[in-house]
VOPAGU-2260 file (C-alpha; in pm, 1 decimal, decimal comma):
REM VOPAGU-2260
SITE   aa  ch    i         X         Y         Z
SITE  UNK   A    0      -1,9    1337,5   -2914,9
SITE  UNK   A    1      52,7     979,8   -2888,7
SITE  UNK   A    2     121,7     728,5   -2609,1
SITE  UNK   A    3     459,1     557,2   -2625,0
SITE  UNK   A    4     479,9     236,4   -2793,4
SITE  UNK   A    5     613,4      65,6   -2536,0
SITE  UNK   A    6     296,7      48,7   -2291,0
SITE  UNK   A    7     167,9    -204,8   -2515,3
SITE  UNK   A    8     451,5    -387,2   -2636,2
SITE  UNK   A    9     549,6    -772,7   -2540,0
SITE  UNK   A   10     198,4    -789,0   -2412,8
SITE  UNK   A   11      67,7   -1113,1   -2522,1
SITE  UNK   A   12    -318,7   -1142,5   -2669,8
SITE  UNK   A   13    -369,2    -782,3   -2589,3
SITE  UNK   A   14    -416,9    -737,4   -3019,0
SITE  UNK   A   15    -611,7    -999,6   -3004,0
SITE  UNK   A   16    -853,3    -868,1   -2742,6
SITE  UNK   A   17    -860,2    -517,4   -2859,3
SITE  UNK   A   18    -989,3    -669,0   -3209,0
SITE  UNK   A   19   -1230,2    -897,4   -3035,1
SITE  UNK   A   20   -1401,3    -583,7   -2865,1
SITE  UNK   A   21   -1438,1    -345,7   -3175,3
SITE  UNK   A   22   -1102,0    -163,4   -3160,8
SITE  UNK   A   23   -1143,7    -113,8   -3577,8
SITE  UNK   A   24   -1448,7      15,2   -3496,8
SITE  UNK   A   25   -1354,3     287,1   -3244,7
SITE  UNK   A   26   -1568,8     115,1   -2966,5
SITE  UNK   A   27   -1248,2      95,3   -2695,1
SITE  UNK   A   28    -958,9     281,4   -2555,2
SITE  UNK   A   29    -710,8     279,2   -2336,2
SITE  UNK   A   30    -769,0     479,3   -2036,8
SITE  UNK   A   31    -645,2     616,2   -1686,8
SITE  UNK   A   32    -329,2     510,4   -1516,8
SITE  UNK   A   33    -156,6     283,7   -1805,3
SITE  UNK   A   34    -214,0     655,2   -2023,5
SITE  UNK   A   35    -138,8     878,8   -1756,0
SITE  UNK   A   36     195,2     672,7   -1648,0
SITE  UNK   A   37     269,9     577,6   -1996,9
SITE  UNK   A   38     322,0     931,4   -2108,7
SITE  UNK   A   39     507,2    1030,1   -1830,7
SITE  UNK   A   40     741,0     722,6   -1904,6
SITE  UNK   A   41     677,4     533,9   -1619,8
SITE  UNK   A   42     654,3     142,5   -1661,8
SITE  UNK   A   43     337,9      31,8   -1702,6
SITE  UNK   A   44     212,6    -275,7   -1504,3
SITE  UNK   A   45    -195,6    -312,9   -1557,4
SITE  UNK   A   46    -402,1    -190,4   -1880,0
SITE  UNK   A   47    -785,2     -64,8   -1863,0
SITE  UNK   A   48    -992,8       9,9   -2118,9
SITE  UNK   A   49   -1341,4     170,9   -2170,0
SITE  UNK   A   50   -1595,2      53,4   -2404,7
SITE  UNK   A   51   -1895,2     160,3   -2565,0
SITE  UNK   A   52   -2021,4    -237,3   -2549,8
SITE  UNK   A   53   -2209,8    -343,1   -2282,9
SITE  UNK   A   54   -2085,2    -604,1   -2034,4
SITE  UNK   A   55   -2262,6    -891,9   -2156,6
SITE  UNK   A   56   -2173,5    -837,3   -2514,5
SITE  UNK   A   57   -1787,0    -755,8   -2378,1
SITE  UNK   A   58   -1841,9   -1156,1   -2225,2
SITE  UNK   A   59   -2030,4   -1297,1   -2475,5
SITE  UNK   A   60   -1682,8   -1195,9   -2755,7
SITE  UNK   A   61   -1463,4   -1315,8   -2542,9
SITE  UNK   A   62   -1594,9   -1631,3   -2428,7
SITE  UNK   A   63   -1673,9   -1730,2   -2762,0
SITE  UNK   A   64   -1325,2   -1676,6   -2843,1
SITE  UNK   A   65   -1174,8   -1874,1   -2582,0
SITE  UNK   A   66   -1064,2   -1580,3   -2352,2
SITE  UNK   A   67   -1091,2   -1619,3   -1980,0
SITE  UNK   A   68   -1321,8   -1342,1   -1886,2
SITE  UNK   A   69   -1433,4   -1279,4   -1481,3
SITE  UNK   A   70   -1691,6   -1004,8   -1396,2
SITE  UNK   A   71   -1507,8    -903,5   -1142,4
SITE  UNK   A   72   -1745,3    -543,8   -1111,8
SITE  UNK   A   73   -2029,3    -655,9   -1335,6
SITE  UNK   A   74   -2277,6    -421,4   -1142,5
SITE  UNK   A   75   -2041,4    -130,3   -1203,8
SITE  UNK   A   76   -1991,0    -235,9   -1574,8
SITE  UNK   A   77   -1626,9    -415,0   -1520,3
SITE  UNK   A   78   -1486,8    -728,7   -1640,5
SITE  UNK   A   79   -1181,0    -852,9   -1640,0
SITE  UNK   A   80    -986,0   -1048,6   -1953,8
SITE  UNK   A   81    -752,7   -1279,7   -1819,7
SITE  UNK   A   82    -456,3   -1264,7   -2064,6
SITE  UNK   A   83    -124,7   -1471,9   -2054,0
SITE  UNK   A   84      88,2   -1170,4   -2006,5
SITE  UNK   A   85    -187,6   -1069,1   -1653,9
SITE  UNK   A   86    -611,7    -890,0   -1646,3
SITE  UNK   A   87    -715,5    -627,8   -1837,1
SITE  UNK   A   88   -1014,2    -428,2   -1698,8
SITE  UNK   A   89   -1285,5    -364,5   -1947,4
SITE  UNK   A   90   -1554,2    -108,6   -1860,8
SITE  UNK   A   91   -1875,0      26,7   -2018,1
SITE  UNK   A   92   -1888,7     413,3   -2035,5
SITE  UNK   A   93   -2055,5     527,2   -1793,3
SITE  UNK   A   94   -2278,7     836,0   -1610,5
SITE  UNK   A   95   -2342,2     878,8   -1228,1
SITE  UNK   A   96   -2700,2     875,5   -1192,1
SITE  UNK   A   97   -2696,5     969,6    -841,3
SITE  UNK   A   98   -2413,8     980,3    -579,6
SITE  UNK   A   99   -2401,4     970,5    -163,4
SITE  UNK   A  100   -2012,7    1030,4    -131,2
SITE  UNK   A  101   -2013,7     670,0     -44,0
SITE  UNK   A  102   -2130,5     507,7    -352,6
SITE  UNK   A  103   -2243,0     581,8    -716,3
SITE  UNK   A  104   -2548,6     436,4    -904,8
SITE  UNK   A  105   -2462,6     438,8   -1277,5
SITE  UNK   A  106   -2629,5     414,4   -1607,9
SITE  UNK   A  107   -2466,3     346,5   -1926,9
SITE  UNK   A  108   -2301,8     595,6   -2167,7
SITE  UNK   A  109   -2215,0     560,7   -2550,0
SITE  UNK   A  110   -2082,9     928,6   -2481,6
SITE  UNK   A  111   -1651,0     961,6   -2404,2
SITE  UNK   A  112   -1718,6    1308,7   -2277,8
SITE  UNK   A  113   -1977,3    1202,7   -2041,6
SITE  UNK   A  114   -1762,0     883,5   -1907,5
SITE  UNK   A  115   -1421,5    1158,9   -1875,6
SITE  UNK   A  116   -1633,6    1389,3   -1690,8
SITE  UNK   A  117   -1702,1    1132,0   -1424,6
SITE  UNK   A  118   -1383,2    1084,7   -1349,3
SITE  UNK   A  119   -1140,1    1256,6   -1073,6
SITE  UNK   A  120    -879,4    1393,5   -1186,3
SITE  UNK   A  121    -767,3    1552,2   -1545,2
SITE  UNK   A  122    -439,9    1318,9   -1538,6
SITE  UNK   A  123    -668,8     987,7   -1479,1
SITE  UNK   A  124    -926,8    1101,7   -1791,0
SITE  UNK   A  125    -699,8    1013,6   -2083,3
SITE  UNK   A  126    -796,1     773,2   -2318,5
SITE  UNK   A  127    -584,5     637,9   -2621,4
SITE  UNK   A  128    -716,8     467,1   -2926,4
SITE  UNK   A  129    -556,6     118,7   -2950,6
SITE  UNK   A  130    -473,4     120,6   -3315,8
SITE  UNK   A  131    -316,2     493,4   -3384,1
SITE  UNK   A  132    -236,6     523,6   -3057,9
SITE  UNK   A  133    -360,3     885,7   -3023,5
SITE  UNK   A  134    -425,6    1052,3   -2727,4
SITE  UNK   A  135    -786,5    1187,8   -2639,4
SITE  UNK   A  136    -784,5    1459,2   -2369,7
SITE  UNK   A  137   -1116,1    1637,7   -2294,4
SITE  UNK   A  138   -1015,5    1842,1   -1917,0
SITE  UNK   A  139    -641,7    1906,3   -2006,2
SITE  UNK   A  140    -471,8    1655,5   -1860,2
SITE  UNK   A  141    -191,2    1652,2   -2052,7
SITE  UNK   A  142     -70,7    1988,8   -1987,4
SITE  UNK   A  143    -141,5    1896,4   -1586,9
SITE  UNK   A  144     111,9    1577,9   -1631,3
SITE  UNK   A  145     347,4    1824,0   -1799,6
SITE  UNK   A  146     303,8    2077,2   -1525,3
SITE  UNK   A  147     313,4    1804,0   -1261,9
SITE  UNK   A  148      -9,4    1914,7   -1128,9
SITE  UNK   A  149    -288,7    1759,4    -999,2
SITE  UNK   A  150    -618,8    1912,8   -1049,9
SITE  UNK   A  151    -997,5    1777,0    -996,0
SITE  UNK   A  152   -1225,2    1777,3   -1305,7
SITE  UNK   A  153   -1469,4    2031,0   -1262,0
SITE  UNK   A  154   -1527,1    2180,1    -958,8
SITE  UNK   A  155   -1362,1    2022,9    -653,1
SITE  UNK   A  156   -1656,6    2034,6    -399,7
SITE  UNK   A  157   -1914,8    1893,4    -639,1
SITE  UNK   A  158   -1636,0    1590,9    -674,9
SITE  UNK   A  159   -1591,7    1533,5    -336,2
SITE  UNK   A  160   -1940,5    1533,2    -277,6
SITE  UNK   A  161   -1928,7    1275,6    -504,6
SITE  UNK   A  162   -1721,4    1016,2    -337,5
SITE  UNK   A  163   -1539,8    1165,2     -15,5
SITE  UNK   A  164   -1249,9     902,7     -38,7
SITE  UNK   A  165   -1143,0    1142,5    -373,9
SITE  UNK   A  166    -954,2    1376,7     -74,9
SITE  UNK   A  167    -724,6    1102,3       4,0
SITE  UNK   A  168    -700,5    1056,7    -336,1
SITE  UNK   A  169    -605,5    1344,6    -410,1
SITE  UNK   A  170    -286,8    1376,4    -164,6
SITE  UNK   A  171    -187,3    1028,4    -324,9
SITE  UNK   A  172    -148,3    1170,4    -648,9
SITE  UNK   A  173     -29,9    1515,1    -535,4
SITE  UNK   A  174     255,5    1310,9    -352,6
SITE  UNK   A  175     272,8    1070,6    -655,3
SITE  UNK   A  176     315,8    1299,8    -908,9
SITE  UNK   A  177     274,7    1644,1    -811,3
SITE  UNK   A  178     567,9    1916,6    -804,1
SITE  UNK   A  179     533,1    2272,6    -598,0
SITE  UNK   A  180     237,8    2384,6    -440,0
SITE  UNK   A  181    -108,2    2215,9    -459,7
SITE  UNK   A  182    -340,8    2348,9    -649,4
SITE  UNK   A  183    -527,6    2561,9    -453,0
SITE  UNK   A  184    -922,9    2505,0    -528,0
SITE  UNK   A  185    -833,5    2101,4    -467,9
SITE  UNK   A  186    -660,5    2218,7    -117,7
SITE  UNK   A  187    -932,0    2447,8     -20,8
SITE  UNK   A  188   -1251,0    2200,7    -112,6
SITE  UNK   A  189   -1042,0    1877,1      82,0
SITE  UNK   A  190    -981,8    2111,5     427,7
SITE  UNK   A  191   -1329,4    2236,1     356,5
SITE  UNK   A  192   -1487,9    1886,2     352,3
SITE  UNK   A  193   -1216,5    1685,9     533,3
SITE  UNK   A  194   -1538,3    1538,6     763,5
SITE  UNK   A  195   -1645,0    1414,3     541,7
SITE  UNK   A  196   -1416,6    1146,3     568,1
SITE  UNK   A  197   -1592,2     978,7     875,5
SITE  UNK   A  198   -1878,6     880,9     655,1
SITE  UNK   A  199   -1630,1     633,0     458,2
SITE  UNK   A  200   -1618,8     238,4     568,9
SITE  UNK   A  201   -1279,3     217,7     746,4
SITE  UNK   A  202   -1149,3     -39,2     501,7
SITE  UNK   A  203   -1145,8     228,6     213,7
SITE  UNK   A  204    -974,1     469,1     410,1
SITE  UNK   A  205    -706,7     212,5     528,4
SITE  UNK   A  206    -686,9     129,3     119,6
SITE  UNK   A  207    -609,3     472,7      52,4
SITE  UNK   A  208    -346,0     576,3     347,0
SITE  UNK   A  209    -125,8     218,2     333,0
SITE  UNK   A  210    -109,4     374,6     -83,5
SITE  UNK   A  211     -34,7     668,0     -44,8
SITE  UNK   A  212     258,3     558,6     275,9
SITE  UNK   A  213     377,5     257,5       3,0
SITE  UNK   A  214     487,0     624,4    -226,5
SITE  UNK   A  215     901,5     615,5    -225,8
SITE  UNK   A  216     878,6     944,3      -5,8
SITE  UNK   A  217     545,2    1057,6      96,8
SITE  UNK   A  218     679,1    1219,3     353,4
SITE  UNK   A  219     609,8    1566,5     282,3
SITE  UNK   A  220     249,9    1573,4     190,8
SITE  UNK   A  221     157,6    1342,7     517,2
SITE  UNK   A  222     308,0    1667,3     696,6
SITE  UNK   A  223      82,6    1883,1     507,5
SITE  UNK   A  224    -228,7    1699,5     529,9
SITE  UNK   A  225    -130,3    1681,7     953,6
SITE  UNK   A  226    -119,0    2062,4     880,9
SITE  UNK   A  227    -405,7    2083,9     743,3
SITE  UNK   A  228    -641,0    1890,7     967,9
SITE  UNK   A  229    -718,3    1580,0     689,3
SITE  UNK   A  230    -608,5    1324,2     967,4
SITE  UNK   A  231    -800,1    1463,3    1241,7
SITE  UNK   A  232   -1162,4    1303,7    1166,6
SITE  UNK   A  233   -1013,6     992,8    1136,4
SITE  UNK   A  234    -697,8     941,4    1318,8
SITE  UNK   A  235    -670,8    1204,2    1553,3
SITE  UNK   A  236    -339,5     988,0    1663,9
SITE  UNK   A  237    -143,7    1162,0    1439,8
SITE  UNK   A  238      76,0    1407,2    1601,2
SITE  UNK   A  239     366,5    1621,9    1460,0
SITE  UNK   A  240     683,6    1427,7    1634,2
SITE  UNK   A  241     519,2    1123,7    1436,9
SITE  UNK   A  242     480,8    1306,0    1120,7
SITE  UNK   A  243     848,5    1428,5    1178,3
SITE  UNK   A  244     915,0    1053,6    1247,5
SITE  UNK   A  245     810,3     912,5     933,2
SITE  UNK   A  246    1054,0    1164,8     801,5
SITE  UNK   A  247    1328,5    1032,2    1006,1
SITE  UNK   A  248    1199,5     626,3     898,6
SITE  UNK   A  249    1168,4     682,0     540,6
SITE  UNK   A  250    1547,4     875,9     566,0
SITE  UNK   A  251    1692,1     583,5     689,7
SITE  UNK   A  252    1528,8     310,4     534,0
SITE  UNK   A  253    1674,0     459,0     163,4
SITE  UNK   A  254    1993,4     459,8     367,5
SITE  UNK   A  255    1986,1      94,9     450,4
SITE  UNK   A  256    1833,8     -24,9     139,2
SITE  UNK   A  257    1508,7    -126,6     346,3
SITE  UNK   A  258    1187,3    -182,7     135,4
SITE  UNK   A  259     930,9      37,7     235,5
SITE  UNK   A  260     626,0     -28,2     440,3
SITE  UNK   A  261     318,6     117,6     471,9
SITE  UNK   A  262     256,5     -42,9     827,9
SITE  UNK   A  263     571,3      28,5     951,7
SITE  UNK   A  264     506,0     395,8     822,2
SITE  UNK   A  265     205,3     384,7     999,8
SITE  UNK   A  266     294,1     298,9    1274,2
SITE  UNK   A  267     553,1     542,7    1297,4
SITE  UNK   A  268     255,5     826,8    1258,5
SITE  UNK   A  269     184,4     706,0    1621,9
SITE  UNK   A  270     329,5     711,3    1982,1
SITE  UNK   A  271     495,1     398,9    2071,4
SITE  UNK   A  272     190,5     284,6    2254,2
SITE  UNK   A  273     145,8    -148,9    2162,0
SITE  UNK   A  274    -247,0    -120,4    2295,5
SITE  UNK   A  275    -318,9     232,8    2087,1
SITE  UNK   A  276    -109,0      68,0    1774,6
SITE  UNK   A  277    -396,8    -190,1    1816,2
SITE  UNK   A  278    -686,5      -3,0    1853,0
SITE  UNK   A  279    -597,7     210,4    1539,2
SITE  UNK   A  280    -568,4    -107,6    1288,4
SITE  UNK   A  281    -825,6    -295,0    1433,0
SITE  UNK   A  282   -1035,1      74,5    1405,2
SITE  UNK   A  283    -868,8      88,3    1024,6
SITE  UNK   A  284   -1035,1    -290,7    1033,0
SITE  UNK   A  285    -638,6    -412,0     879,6
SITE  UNK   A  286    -550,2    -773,3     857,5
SITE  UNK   A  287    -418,9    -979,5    1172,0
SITE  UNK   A  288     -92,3   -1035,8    1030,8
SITE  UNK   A  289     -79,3    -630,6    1004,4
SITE  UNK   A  290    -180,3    -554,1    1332,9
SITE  UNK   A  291      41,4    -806,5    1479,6
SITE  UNK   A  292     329,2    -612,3    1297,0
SITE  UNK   A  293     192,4    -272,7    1430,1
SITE  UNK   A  294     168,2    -413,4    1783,0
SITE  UNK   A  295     523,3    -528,7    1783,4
SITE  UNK   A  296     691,1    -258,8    1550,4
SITE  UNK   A  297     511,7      19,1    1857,3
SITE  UNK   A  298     745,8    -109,4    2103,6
SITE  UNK   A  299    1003,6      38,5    1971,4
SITE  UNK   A  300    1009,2     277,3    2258,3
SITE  UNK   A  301    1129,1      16,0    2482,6
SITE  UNK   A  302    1521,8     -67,4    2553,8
SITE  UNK   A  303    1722,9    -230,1    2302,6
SITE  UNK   A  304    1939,1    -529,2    2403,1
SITE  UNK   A  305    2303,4    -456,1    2348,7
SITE  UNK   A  306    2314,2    -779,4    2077,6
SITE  UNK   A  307    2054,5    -689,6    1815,8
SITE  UNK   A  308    2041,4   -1056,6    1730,0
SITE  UNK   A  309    1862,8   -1064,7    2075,9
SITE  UNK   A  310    1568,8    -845,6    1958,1
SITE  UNK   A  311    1539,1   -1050,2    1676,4
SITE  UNK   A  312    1492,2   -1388,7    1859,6
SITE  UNK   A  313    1217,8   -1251,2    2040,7
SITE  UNK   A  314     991,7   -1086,9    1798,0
SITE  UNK   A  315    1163,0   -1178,4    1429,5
SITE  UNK   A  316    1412,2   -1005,5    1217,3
SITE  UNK   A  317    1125,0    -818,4    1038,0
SITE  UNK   A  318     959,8    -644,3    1378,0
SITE  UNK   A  319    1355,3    -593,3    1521,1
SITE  UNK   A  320    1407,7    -396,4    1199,0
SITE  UNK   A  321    1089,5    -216,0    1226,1
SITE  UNK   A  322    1163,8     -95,8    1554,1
SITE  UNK   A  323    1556,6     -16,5    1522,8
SITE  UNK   A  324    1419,5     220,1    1196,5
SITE  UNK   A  325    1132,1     333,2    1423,4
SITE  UNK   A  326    1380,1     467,7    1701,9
SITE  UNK   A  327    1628,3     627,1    1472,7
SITE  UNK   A  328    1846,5     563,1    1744,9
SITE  UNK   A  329    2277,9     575,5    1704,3
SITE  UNK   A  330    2393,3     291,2    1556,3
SITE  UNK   A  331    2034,4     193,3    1468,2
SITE  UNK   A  332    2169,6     160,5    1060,0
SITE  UNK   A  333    2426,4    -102,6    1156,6
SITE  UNK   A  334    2202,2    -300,7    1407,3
SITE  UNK   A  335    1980,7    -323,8    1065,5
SITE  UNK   A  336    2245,3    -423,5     864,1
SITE  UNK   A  337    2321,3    -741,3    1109,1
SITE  UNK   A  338    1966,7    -839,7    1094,4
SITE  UNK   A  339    1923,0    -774,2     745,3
SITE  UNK   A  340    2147,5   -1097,7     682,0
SITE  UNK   A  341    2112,7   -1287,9     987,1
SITE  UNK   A  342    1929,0   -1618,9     998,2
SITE  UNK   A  343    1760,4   -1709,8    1284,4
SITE  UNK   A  344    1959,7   -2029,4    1485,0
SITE  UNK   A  345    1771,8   -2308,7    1623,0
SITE  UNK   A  346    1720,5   -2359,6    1954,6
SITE  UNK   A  347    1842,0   -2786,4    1996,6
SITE  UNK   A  348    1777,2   -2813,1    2336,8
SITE  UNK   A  349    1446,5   -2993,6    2445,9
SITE  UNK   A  350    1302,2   -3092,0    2783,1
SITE  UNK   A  351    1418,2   -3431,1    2747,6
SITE  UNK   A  352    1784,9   -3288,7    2766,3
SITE  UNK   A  353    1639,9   -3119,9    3069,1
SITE  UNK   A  354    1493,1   -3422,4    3186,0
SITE  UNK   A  355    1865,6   -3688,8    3072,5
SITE  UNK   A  356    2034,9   -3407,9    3352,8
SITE  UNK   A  357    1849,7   -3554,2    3654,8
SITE  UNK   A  358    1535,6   -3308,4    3648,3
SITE  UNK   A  359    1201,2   -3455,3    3748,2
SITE  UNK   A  360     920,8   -3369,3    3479,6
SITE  UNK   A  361     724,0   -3117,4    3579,0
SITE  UNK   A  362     737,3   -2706,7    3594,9
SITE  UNK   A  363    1093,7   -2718,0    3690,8
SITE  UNK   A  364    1195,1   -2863,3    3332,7
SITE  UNK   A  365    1039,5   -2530,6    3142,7
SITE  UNK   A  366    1177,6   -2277,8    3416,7
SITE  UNK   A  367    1529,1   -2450,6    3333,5
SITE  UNK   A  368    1475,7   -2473,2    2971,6
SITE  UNK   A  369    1354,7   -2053,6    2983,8
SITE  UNK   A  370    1715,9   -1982,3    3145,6
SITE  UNK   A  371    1917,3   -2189,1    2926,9
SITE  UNK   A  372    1777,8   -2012,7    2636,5
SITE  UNK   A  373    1807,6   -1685,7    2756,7
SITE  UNK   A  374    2204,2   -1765,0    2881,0
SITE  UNK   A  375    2233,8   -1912,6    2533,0
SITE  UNK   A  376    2075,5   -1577,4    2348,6
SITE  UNK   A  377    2247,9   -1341,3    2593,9
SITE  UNK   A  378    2604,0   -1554,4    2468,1
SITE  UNK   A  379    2568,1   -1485,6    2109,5
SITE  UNK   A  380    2398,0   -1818,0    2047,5
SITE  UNK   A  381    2718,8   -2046,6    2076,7
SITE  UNK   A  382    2776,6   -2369,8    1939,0
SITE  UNK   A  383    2604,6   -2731,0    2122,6
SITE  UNK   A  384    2944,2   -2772,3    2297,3
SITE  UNK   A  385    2855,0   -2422,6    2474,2
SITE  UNK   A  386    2485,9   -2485,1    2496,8
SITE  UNK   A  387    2528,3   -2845,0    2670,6
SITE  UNK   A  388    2742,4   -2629,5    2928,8
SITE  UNK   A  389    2510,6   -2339,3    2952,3
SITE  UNK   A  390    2287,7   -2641,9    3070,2
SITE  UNK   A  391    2487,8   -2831,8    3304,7
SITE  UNK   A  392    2556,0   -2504,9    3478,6
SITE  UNK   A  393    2205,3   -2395,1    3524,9
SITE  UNK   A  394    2048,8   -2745,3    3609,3
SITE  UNK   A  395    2348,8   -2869,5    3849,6
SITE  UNK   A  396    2485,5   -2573,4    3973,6
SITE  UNK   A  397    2844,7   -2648,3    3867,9
């Protein structure tokens, strides 16, 4: 079997680079995802290859041939060729030497068997030679893509053991690719060593969930791994309304033609609590601009104002939005439709228009400035005419 031409197609230098690093030779292949999606016919966005060269002779080529090179996981054996067309990962086969479920310490491998057998899953330990094109499958991966299944290499346990993150991993491909039941060795080893996920830095496990919640429609297998118990070591948060809420979200966002979000989808795993919301993605260590957009997105509990517009001058069209797909309230699709093409106004008035109406500076110019704008949002932001009226009214009573 081969992999489609088209996965390497249009790709500028890409010849080039496979020549530089021995592809006449046999000494690289394609492998993992670009094989695994390219047979299934999915497009294709980043290329990685294995090599039997080692990482300073996979440099040394390309530098001396003018290739941008980075080594961008040099103590893992990766480096990454810096094409026209985007990177291409190059790694040195490889062996785990020893393993805490944390981390791996590797040696080097001139053995494909030994570098497949390291790997997950049977669907991410394909490899295709560059120049025929021809599929090498060691674990039967193929006939898991054909079956839509998604199956450890080896026995389950032993890979977990390995590196615990590979039970999150797991449900990501499951909801990725999968079709039917799980298979039932890779369900029974993740519920047996689900605790193991609170040995895992907090950053990889954030990685892991925001991927697998960016899926079109992983709504499904977040219900089963709430089932299951794979939240409870490490957000015990989760509850079934929110799983059953996510549902709801990820419904309605394919009816308004809303881009997914992981955070949002996150935060919709969780009571509409703005202080837990915080605790959980400052606990999942996520950026500030995310847990801002958790905070905000958790109020959704809270009343709506009658204009949406209003919502959306107070915390941005982007949290409104969040929180009107959040609630799943009536009428919630065409309160997201308004603020899916509504530009925020500007606000003209300044103190000093406060201050040309006869106000002394001080607190009372703010206090009046607070009500005008509020008048002025609670109108439907009207034109200046209306505004300079909204503050003649408030500051002289008339």
């Amino acid at each position: 079997m081969k992999l489609p031409l088209h996965v390497i197609e249009g790709r500028e230098g890409l010849a080039g680079l496979l020549e530089l690093l021995g592809a006449s030779e046999g000494q690289i292949r394609f492998v993992g995802g670009a094989v695994r999606d390219g047979m299934l016919g999915h497009q294709v966005a980043d290329i990685d290859c294995a090599t039997l060269l080692m990482p300073d002779a996979v440099m040394e080529r390309l530098q001396r041939a003018g290739v941008k090179v980075v080594p961008t996981g040099i103590e893992h054996g990766t480096v990454t060729a810096v094409l026209p067309w985007g990177p291409v990962e190059v790694t040195t086969l490889r062996r785990d030497v020893s393993t805490d479920g944390r981390r791996a310490t590797i040696a080097y491998s001139n053995n494909w068997h030994e570098d497949a057998s390291r790997r997950d899953f049977t669907i991410n330990a394909l490899y295709a030679d560059p120049l025929t094109l021809e599929i090498t499958d060691f674990f039967g991966g193929l006939e898991d893509l054909a079956a839509h299944r998604v199956r450890f290499i080896g026995d389950p346990l032993t890979r977990i053991a390995e590196d615990h993150l590979r039970i999150l991993r797991f449900f990501r491909f499951y909801a990725r690719f999968a079709y039917g039941a799980p298979d039932a060795d890779a369900l029974a080893a993740c519920i047996a060593r689900a605790n193991d996920l609170m040995a895992l830095s907090r950053e990889r496990i954030a990685m892991e969930l925001l991927a697998l919640l960016r899926l079109p429609d992983p709504g499904a297998t977040v219900e089963l791994m709430e089932n299951i118990g794979i939240f409870r070591p490490v957000l015990p948060e989760i509850l079934a309304d929110g799983v059953a809420r996510l549902r709801d979200v990820i419904a309605l966002e394919a009816a308004c033609g809303i881009v997914p979000d992981a955070v949002r989808r996150l935060t919709a795993l969780l009571p509409p609590d703005p202080g837990l919301a915080e605790q959980v993605a400052q606990r999942l260590k996520l950026s500030n601009a995310q847990r801002k957009q958790m905070m905000l997105a958790a109020g959704w509990g809270e009343a709506f104002p009658q204009d949406p517009r209003a919502l959306g001058w107070t915390y941005g069209a982007e949290s409104a939005i969040d929180r009107y797909l959040l609630s799943g309230d009536v009428g919630a699709d065409a309160a997201i439709a308004l603020l899916a093409s509504w530009s925020r106004p500007v606000f003209v008035l300044t103190g000093k228009d406060i201050i040309a109406r006869g106000v002394r500076p001080g607190p009372d110019v703010a206090r009046l400035l607070q009500a005008v704008e509020r008048q002025w949002v609670a109108e439907g932001f009207p034109t200046r005419d209306r505004l300079d009226r909204i503050a003649d009214m408030l500051v002289t009573g008339r």
